[in-house]
N, C-alpha and C positions, 0 to 999 in steps of 0.2 A: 645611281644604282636603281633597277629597274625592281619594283618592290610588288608589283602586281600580283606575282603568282604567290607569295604569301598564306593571304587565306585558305587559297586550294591545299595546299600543305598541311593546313589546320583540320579542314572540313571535310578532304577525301580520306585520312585515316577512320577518322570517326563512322562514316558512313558505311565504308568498306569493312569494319568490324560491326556495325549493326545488320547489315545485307548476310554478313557471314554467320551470323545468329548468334549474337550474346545475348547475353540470359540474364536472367534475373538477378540482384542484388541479392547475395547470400554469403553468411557469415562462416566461414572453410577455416579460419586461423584461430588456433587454441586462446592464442594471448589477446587477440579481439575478441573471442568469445567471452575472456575473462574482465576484459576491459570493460564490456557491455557490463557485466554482473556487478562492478564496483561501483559504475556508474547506479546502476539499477539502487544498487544496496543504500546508496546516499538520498536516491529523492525516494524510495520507497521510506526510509526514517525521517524525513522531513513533514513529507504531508500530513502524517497525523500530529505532527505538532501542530499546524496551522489548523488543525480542527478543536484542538485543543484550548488553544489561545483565544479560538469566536468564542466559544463555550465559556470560558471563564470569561468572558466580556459580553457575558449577558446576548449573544445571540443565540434564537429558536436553533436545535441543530437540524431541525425538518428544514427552516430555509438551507440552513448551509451543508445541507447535503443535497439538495435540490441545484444547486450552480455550482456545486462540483461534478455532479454526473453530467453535466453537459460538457466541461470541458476535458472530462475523463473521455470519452466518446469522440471527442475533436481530435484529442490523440489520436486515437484506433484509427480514422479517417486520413490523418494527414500522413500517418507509417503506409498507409494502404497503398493511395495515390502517389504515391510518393516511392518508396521503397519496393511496393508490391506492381510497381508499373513499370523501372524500369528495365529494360531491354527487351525482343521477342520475346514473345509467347510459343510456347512449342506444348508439342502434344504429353511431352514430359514435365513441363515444370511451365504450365501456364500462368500466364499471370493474373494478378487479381480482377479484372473484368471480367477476363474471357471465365473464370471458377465461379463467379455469379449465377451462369447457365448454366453451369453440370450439375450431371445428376451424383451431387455426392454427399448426400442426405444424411445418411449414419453419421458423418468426420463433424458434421455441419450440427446435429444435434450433441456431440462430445462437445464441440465447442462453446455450443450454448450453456449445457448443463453448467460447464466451467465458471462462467459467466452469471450465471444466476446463485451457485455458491459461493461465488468473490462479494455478491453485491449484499449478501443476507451478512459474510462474514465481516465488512464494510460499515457494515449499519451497526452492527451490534460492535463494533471498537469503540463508534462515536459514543457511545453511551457507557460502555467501559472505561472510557480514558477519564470521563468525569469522576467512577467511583473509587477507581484503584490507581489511578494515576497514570502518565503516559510512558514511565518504565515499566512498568511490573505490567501494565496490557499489554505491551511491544514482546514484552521477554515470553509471557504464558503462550500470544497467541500463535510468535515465531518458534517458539519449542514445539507443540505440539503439530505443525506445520510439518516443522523438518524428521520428527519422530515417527510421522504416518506418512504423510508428504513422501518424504527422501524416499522411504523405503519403499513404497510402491513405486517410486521413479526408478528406482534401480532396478526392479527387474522388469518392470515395461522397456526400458530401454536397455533389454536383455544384456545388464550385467555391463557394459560398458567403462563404470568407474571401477575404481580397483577399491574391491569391500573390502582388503584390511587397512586402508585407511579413511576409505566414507564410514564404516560406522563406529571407530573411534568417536567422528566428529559429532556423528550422532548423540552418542554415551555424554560428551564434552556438555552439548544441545539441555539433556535431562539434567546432568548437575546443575546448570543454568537456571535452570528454572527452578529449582530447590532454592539457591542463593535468592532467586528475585522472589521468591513468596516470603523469603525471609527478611530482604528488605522491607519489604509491604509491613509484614507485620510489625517490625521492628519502629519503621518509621510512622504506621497507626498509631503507635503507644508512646510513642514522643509528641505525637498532633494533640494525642489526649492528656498530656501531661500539663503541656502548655494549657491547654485549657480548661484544664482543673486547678492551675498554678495563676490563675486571671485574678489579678488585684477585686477586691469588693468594689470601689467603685466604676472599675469597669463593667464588673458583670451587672452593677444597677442601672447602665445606660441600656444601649439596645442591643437584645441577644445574635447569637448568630440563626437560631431558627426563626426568628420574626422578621416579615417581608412588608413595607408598608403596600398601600391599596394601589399607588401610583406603579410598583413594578408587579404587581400581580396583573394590574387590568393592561399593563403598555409596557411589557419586560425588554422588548428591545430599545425605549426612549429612554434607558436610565444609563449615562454614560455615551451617548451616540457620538460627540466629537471624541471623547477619550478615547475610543477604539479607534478612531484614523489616526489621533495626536499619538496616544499612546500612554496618557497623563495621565491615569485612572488613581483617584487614592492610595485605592488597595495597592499601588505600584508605590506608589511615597510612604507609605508605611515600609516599613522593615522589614523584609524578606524572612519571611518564616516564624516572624512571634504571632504569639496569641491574636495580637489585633488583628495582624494580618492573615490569617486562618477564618476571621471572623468577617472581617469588610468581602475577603474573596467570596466567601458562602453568600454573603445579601447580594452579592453582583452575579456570581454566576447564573446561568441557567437553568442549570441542574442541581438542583439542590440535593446533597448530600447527609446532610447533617441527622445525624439519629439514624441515618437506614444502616440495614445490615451492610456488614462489609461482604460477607454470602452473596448479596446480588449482584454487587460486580464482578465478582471470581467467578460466578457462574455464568455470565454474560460473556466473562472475558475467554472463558472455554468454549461456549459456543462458538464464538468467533473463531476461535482456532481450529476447531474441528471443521468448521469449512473453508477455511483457508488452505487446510491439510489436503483436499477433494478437488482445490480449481487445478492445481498444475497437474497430475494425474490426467485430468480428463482433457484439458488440452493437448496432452502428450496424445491421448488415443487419438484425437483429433486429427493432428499433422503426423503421425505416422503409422496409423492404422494397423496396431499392434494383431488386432481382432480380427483382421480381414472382412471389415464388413462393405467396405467399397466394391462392387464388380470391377471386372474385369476389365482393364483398360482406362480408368478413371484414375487420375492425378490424384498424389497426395495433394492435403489442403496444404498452401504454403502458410508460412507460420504469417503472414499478413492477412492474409483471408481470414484464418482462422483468429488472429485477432479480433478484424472486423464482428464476426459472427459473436463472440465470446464480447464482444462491449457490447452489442447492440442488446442482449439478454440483461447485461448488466443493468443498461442505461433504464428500459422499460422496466425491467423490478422496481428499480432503486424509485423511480418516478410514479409508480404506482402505489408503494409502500407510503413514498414522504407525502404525497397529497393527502393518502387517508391519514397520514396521520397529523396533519395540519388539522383536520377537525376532532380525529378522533385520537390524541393526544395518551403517549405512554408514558411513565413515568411522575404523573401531577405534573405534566407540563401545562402552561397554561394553550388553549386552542388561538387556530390563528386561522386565516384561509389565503385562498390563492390571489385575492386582488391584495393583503396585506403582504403577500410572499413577493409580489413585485413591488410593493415601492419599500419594502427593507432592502436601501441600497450600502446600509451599515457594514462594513466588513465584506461586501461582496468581491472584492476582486481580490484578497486572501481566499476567499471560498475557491474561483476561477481557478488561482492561482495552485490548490491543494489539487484538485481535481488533474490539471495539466500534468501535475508534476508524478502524478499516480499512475494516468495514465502511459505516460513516458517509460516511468520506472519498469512496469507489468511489459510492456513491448520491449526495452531491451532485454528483459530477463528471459523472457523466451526466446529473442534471436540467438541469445548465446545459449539460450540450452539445446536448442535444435542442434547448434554445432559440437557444442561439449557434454551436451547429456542431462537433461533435466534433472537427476540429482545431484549433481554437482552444482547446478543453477541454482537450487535454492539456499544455496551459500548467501545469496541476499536475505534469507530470513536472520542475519545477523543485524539486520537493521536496527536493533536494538541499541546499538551502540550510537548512534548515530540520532535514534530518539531521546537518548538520555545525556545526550550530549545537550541540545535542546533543551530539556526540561531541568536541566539544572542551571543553565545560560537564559532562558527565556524565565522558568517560573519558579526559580530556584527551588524546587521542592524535596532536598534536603539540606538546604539552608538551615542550618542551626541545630540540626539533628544531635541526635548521641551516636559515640564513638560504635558503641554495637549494630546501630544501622550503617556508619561509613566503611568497615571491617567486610562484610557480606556483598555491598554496595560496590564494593573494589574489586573482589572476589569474581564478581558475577562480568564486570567487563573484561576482566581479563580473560574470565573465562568464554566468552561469546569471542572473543580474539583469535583466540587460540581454537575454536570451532571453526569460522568461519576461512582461517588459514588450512585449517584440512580436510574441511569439503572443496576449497579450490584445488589443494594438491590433488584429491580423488577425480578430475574431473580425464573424462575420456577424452574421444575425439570420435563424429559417428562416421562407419565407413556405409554409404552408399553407392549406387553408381553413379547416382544422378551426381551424385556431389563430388565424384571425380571427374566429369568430366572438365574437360580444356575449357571450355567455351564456358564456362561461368562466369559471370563478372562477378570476385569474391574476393574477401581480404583476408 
């Protein structure tokens, strides 16, 4: 059997549809749109565990926010090259090179601004997660996200989901957050119960606010194998008594103990309020609500516009954590940038949050391009997904009272049942470009 002509079989179809001008990789199908979102909703709840977990292991979180923006930013690169490359370039729906060189200045500074309020809301979780925990941050900072967030997404993307059931899910979004400030409080007053309930000769050994001289002056050396082993003490103690409350505070980072519970709610609001601000302004971005692009000028694709909106990101974020290697918020203790490269402690957990961030933020936009950015933010359900986490990783209501698990149960059901009816709300967008034949889409 004569098997020669074979490959021509293989490589003149291919060809003869590229010569014919397929297009870009774009996401056209509701249920990959949605696919995109769940995936999203999973590593978007994952990473801030892994920032959580350096922190309680005594890592600076200026380093480990420093080697997550780099590989938050490899993301945005490898979707571009990647996703935003393939197929022609056409004068409608060019691809990520050839939008390099246009002049499409307005779309390009939406994206940026996006990008520089992900990376302020970014910063200030890492520091929330220490004081209010990684549910009740997850919950506050995704409410008020989807509360201001959604709603401006809906009518930038003039109405496309159907409002009697997007803001149901919203209404769902606010109970949530009522529930999670109630667990907060709930589960405060049991931390302090336990540690007003501390046998006398415990509390005459070493307190939980006294730090010896060894992790003041060298806070990342105390414990460095037990954060690759994973062997730390505070892990062999009992998940959730008093000792354990107390070994965590000497080891962590960020010391807690005695400060307002005020500073992390308000930390944890901030965050949210710019969290609320990045998808908005990506939306004006990629679909020039405003018409500020002239005439003739391509939307940004949602690749491009990734690009721009990390590379804002990446330079804040790097700008911020150097100063503040020296000039240190929170009594952290100062560190600098020849110490920030050889803390190779926990470094590839850092890499590792950053990637998965960045992944998370680019499928949420490919499927909101196609299904509507507020229906997208159905990933702010990620809450469920952090507290899945934080009770599997740092058991932090381990041992609780029943009035914290009652609220605590309440509240994921409730983020469930949200994040099922911002998906049913979501649209489908009709373009022309996005009708055409010649897409390569799914």
């Amino acid at each position: 059997m004569d098997l020669r002509g074979i490959p021509s079989l293989i490589i003149d179809p291919i060809e003869s549809a590229l010569s014919g001008g397929l297009k870009m990789y774009l996401i056209e199908s509701k249920g990959v749109a949605i696919a995109c979102m769940l995936l999203s909703l999973f590593l978007l709840g994952t990473w801030p565990a892994l920032f959580s977990l350096l922190e309680r292991r005594g890592r600076l979180p200026q380093h480990t926010y420093l080697d997550y923006s780099i590989t938050n930013f490899l993301a945005a690169l490898i979707i571009a090259f990647t996703f935003g490359q393939i197929g022609k370039s056409t004068a409608e729906e060019p691809n990520f090179l050839t939008q390099l060189t246009q002049d499409n200045w307005p779309s390009v500074l939406f994206a940026m601004a996006g990008g520089v309020v992900l990376s302020l809301g970014n910063l200030a979780t890492q520091y929330a997660l220490a004081f209010v925990g990684l549910s009740v941050t997850e919950v506050i900072t995704a409410s008020i996200t989807v509360v201001i967030g959604t709603t401006t997404n809906y009518f930038l993307d003039d109405k496309i989901n159907k409002a009697e059931i997007l803001f149901p899910g919203v209404g769902c979004f606010l109970i949530a957050v009522c529930l999670g400030s109630a667990v907060h409080a709930s589960n405060a007053a049991d931390n302090e119960a336990k540690l007003n309930n501390l046998s006398d000769d415990r509390k005459a050994g070493r307190c939980a606010t006294e730090v010896s001289a060894t992790e003041v002056e060298h806070p990342n050396s105390v414990g460095k194998e037990d954060v690759e082993k994973g062997d730390s003490t505070a892990e062999n103690t009992k998940i959730g008594t008093a000792v354990f409350l107390i070994e965590l505070e000497n080891r962590r980072a960020i010391k807690v103990v005695g400060k307002s519970i005020m500073v992390g709610l308000t930390i944890a609001f901030l965050a949210g309020l710019c969290f609320s601000l990045f998808s908005p302004a990506f939306n004006l971005a990629t679909n020039d609500q405003w018409h500020t692009l002239k005439d003739g000028i391509a939307h940004l694709t949602v690749y491009t516009a990734f690009f721009y909106f990390s590379i804002s990101c990446f330079v804040l974020a790097v700008i911020l954590n150097v100063s503040f290697l020296y000039q240190p918020v929170l009594n952290l203790p100062k560190s600098s940038i020849s110490a920030y490269l050889m803390d190779w402690n926990g470094r590839g957990w850092a890499l590792l949050a950053g990637l998965l961030c960045g992944l998370g933020n680019g499928l949420q936009f490919m499927g909101g391009q196609a299904a509507g950015y507020a229906a997208a933010d159905a990933v702010q359900a990620f809450p469920l997904v952090s507290t899945f986490w934080a009770i599997v990783l740092f058991g932090e209501y381990r041992r609780s009272s029943r009035r914290t698990y009652v609220p605590l149960i309440s509240m994921l059901l409730m983020f469930t049942v949200a994040v099922g009816i911002l998906i049913a709300s979501a649209g489908q967008r009709n373009e022309a470009a996005a009708s055409s034949s010649a897409h390569f889409a799914v």
